[in-house]
N, C-alpha and C positions, 0 to 999 in steps of 0.2 A: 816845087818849093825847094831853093838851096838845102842842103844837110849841113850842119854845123859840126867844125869840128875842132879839134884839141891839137892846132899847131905845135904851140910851143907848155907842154905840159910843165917846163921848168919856170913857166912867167912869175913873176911878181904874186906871193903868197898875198897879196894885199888883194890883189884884182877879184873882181865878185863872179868870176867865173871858179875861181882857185878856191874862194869862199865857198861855193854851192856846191862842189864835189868835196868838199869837207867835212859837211856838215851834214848832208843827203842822210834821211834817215836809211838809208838801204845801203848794204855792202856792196863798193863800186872799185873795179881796179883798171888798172892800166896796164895793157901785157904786152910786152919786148917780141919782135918777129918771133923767136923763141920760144914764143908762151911763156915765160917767166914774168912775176909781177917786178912790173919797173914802180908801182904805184900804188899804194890804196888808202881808202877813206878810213875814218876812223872807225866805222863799223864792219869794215872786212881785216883790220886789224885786229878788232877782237875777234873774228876768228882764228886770225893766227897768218893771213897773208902776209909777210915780212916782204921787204923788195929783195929780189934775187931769186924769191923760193918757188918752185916751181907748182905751176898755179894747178895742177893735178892734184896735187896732198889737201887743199883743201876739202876733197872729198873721199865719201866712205870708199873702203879699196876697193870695194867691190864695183863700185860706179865710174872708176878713175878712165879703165877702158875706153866708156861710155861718153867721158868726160872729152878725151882724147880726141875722139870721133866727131862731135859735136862743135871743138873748138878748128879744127882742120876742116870740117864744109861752112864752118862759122854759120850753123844755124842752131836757133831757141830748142831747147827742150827741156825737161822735167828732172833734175837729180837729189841725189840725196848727199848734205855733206858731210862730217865724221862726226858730227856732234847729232847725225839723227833727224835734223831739220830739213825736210822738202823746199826743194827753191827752184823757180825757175829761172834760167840762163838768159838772159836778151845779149847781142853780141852788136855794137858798131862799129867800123872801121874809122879810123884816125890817121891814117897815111904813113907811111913807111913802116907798113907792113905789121904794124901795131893797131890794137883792139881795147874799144870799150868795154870792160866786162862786168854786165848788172846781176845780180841774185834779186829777183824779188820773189818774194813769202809766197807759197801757194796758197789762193783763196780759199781751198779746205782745209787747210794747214791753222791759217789764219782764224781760221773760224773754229776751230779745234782749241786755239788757245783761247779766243774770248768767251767761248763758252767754259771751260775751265778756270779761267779766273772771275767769269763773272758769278759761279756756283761753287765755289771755293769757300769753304766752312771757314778760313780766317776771313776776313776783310785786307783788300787790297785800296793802296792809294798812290798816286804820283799828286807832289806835292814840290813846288815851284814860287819863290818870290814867297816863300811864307804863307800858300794860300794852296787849296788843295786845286787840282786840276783834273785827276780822274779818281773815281771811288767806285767800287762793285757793290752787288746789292749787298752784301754782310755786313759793308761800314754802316749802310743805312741802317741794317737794323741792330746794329751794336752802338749808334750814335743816337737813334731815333729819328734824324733829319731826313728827311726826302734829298734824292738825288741833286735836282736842284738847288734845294738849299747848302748842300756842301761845297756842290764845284762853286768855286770862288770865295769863299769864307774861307777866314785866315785861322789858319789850325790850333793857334794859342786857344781860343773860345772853346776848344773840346780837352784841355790841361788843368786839374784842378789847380786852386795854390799849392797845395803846398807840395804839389810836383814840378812847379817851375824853374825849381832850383835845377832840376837835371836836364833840363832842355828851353836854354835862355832865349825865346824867341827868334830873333833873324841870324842867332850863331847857329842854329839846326843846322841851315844846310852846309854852311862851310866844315861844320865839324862832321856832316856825313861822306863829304867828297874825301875826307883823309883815309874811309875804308868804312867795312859794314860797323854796324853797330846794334845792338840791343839792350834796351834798358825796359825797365818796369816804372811803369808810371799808374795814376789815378786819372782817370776820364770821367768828363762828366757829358751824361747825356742831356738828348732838349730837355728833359722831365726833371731836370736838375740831380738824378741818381746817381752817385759814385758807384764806377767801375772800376777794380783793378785791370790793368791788359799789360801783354807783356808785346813790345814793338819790336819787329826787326827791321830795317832801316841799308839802303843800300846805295853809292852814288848812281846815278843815269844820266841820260840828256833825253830831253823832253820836247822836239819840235825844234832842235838845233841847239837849245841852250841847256843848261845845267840844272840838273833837279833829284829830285829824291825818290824812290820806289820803294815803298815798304809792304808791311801788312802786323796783321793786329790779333792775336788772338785773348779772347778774355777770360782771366785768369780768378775772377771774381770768388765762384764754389772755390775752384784750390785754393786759394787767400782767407776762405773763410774756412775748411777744414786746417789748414794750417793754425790759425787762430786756434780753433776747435781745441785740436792735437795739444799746441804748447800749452791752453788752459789747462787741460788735463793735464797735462804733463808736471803743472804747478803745483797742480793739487795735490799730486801722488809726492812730490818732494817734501810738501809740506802737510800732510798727515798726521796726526800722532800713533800712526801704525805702520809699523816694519812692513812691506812691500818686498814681495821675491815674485819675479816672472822666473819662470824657467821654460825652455824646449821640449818637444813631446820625450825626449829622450833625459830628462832630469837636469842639463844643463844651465846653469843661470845665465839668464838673458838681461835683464833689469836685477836693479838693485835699488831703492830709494836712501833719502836721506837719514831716514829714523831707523832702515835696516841697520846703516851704518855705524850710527849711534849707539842701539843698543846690541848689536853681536861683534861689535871691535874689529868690522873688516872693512878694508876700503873696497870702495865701486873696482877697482881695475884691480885689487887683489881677488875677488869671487867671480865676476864677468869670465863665463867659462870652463867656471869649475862645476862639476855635479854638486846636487842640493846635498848630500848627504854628508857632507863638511860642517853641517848642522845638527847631526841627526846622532844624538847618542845609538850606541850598540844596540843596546837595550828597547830600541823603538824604531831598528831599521825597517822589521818587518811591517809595523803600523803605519808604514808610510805607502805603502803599496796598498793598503788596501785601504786606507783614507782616498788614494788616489783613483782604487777602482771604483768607491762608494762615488766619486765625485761625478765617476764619467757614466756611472749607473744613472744617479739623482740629478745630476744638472750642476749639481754644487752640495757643500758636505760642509761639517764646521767640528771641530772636538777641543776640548784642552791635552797637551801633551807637553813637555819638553824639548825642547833645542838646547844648543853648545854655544856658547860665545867665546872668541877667541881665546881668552883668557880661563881655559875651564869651566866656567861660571855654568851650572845648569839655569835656565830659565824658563820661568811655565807662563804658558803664551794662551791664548783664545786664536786657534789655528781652523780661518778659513779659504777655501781651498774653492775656485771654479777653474773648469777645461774651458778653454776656448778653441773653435772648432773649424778648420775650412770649408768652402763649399761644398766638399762631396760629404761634410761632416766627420770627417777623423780628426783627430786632436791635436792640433800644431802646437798649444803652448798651456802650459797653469798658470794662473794669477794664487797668489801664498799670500794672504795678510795673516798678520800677524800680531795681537797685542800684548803688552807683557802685563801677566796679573799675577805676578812674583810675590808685588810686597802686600797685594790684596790675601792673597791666601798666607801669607804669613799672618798677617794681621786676623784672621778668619779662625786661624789655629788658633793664637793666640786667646780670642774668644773663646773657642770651645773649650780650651782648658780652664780658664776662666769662669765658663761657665759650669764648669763639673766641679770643679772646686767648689762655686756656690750653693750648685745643687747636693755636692755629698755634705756642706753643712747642713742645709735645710732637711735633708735625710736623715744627716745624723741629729739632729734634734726633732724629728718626728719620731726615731724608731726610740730615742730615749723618753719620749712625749707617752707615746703608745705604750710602752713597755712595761713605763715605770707605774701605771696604775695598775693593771692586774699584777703585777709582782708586788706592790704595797698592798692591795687586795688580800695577794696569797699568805703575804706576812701574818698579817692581822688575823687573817682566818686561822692560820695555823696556831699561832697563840692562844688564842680565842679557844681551841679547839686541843689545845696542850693542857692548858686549865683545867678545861672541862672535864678532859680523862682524870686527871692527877682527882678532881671534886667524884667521879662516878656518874657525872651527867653530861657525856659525850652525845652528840644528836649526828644524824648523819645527815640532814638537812646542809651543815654547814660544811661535810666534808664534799658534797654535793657543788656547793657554792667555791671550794677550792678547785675543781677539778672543772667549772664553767670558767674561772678564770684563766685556769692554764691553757683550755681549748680555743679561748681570744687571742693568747701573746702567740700560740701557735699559727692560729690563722693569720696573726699580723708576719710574723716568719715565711709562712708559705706564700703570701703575696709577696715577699719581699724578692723572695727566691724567683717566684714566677716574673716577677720584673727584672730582674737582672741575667735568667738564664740563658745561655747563648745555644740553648740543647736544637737538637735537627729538627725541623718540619718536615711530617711526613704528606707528603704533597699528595694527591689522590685529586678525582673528579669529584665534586660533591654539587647536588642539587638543592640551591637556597630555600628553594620551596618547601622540600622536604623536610630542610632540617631545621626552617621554622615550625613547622608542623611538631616534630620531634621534641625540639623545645617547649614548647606550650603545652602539649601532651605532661613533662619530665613535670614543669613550675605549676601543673594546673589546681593543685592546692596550695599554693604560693595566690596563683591570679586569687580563686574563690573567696580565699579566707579577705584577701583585700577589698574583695566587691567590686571588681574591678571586669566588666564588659571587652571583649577582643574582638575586636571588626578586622578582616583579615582580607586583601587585596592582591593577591598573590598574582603579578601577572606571566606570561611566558616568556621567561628569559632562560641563557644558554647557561651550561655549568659552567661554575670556576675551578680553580686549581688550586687545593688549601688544603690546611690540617683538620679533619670535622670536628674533632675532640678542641680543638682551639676555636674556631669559629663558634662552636655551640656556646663555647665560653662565655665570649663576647656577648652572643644573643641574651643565653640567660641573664649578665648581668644587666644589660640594656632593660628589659622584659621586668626584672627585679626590680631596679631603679626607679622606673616608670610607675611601678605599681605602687611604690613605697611611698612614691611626689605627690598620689592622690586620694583625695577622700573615698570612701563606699556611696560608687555610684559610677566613678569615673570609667572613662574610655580612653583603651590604649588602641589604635590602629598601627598595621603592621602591613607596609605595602612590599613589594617589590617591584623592577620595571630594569628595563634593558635601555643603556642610553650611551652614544658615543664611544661604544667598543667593551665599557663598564656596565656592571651588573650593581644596581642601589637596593640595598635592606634597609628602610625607613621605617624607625619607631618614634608616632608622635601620639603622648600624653597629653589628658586635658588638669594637669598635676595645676601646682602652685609658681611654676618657671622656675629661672634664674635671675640672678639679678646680672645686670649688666655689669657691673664691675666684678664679678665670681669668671663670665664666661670664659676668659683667658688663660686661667688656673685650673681651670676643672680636670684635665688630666695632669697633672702635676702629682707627685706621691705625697698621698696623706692628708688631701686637699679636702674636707668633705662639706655638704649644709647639713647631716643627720640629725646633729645636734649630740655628738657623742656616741651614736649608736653605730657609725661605720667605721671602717681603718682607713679609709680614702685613697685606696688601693685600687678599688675594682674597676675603674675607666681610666687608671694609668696604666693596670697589665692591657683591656682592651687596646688601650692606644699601638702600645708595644705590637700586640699578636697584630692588628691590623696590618701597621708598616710592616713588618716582618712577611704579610703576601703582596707587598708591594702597592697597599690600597690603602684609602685615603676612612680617615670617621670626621665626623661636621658636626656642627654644633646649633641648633637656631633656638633662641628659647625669648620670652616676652612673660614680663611677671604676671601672674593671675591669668593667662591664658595659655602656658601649656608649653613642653619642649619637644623639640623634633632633632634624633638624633639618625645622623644618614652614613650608612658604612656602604664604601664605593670597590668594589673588587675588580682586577681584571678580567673579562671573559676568557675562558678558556677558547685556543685557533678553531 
């Protein structure tokens, strides 16, 4: 069979021989007696054979020898060229002393690459005339289409609207031959689900003609933490509490809108600077240990003070979380921060308010209580001025001046005992006991009332109190109780251990309260006696209570009885 060959390799660029060594998907040259390339297609152009360059540099330097060798017996063998790619050599002669010189792909070479783009975590495509022509398994399943159904379906179908705008149809491929490209788009798959994917886009030829080779990864989760991210990010601007991130090192990292608002710093004036640009003198050191409390507990919360630009102190609801990396050390604090400034002014201003109204209501109880045994003592003493001046003095009624004085005294010494700010002497003391004690002290107090004591004393821990005050408290509870009921009545007196607290319960089967009393009952001077108490004695209780940092309660139900419950803390 003749061999064919390449007389005149300058013929007519039109001729379809001229065409088929142009177009040859395979790098083909044409080499000068010399070995220099007098010729090559355009895919050994893109390796870089220029005509003149000596057809050795196409390959790695180390194979050039090899190269050498191969093209001087003008026989096939196996090299490698600078770009890394195995090919093998075919060589024909063409007369004067010039060679056909082919590269084609080693078939393991070859199959190295399809099996790498065909297992390629993006999705690959060549894509031609607007319609896809090759697609690896990852289009399939980031499109949902079977193979089949992609190759030849025209690419628009997997473009949502309103991504059309960035890739107009049959302008694709012309606007990719200008150079690569990458844009983000929405895709829809068979199942109709939007996809974000981000496309890279690159010119080729595709089987002699012009086409497109891209690939696709989906950017879908990042699109959506991104959303995620800015939503948040919306949130913390618009707040109504001051936002401080800072660095594990006290740096400010974030700054919100409301930070700005109310401490009079701009974002790119703090961005940078340590937190303590906030931080009065006087409360540097509570910052560090707000800080250690926080990376103890998880998160910590206090009211404190900050500095606003302008001098201005500000009292804030300051809570404080570590955020933590993965081996758990502390990269950064999240600072909120609310301002409760004009709350607590407003707050002051009640309490003073409120003392104002309560030292009236004082002062016209103590002049309430006062003024009868001192009109009492009047009376009696004239009464008793008479008498002497007549020679019929009785001591009966000097008796009844000296009961009078021992009332406006007792009204005095509760007054004193509610107002005094004297030391508690703190000690162990066992409630059991010192109910026991108590009831012992009143037990002709209980008797004479007729009055039964059931006594439920369960095993709880000591607390940490004054005995001589606590007992206070008991008896006058123990007193009051006995007082609320007829001869007959049952006072029970339990104790119990509960939620860290120790409860002393005294419930009376008395006459109650009434419901509109129960609000007032520790109030000074408040009393139901009917005259016969100073309405002191469960306003000093109240006081000694809170003074151990424990709570007295109140339950009462008319004609069935009141239950009065004093909560202490346990003693560690």
């Amino acid at each position: 069979m003749p061999r064919m060959t390449l007389n005149k390799p300058t013929e007519a660029p039109g001729s379809m021989l001229e065409e088929a060594f142009e177009l040859c998907p395979v790098p083909m040259l044409i080499l000068d007696p010399a070995r220099r390339v007098e010729r090559a297609n355009r895919e050994a152009r893109a390796l870089g054979a220029d005509a003149g360059a000596e057809v050795q540099e196409l390959f790695h330097p180390s194979q050039r020898g090899r190269a050498q060798e191969l093209l001087g017996s003008r026989s096939g063998g196996v090299l490698t060229l600078k770009s890394g790619r195995r090919v093998r050599l075919t060589l024909a002669p063409l007369g004067g002393g010039r060679l056909l010189l082919t590269l084609l792909p080693e078939p393991e070479e070859l199959e190295m690459y399809r099996s790498f783009i065909e297992n390629s975590l993006t999705g690959v495509y060549i894509l031609q005339d607007n319609t896809f022509r090759f697609v690896n398994s990852r289009m399939c399943e980031l499109t949902g289409y079977r193979r089949e159904e992609l190759v030849g379906m025209d690419f628009r179908k997997l473009i949502s609207p309103e991504s059309r705008d960035v890739i107009k149809g049959s302008e694709l491929r012309q606007m990719h031959l200008a150079g690569a490209e990458l844009v983000e788009l929405r895709g829809v798959r068979k199942d109709g689900e939007l996809r974000d994917v981000l496309v890279y886009s690159v010119p080729t030829t595709y089987r002699g003609r012009p086409a497109v080779q891209g690939s696709v990864i989906d950017i879908t989760e990042l699109k959506n933490a991104e959303r995620k991210l800015r939503l948040l990010a919306d949130i913390a601007e618009n707040v109504s509490e001051a936002i401080c991130c800072t660095d594990s090192q006290g740096r400010i990292i974030y700054w919100n809108a409301h930070a700005e608002k109310l401490f009079q710093y701009s974002r790119d004036e703090v961005l940078g600077r340590h937190v303590s640009l906030l931080i009065p003198e006087d409360r540097v050191e509570e910052l560090q240990s707000c800080l250690a409390e926080a990376e103890r507990r998880g998160a910590t919360s206090c009211e404190t003070d900050r500095i606003a630009r302008d001098g201005r102190r500000v009292i804030v609801e300051l809570n404080v979380t570590p955020m933590r990396d993965e081996e758990g050390r502390v990269k950064a604090y999240i600072m909120m921060m609310r301002d409760i400034t004009q709350r607590r002014q407003m707050e002051r201003q009640i309490i003073i308010s409120e003392k104002l109204a309560s030292l009236g209501v004082l002062a016209t109880g103590i002049a309430h209580e006062l003024n009868n045994p001192l009109n009492n003592i009047s009376l009696l003493a004239q009464l008793l001025k008479e008498d002497i001046r007549s020679g019929r003095a009785r001591e009966e009624e000097a008796d009844m001046i000296v009961q009078q004085v021992e009332r406006a005294s007792r009204i005095i010494r509760g007054l004193l005992e509610l107002s005094r700010e004297g030391i508690i002497h703190f000690e162990p003391v066992d409630v059991n006991e010192l109910v026991d004690e108590t009831l012992t002290f009143l037990e002709d107090t209980v008797s004479r009332a007729g009055v039964r004591v059931v006594r439920r004393l369960g095993k709880v821990p000591q607390v940490a109190g004054d005995r001589v005050m606590l007992q206070q408290v008991f008896a006058n509870l123990i007193t009051n109780a006995c007082q609320s009921m007829k001869p007959g009545g049952r006072l029970t007196i339990e104790t119990a251990y509960r939620e860290g607290r120790v409860e002393v319960s005294f419930t009376d089967t008395g006459s109650g309260i009434p419901e509109e009393h129960l609000s007032r009952i520790f109030d000074p001077f408040f009393t139901t006696k009917d005259g016969s108490g100073t309405g002191l004695g469960l306003a000093v209780s109240h006081t000694i209570i809170k003074k151990h940092e424990g709570e007295i309660l109140v339950e009462s139900e008319p004609g069935r009885g009141s239950t009065f419950r004093v909560l202490l803390p346990a003693s560690p």
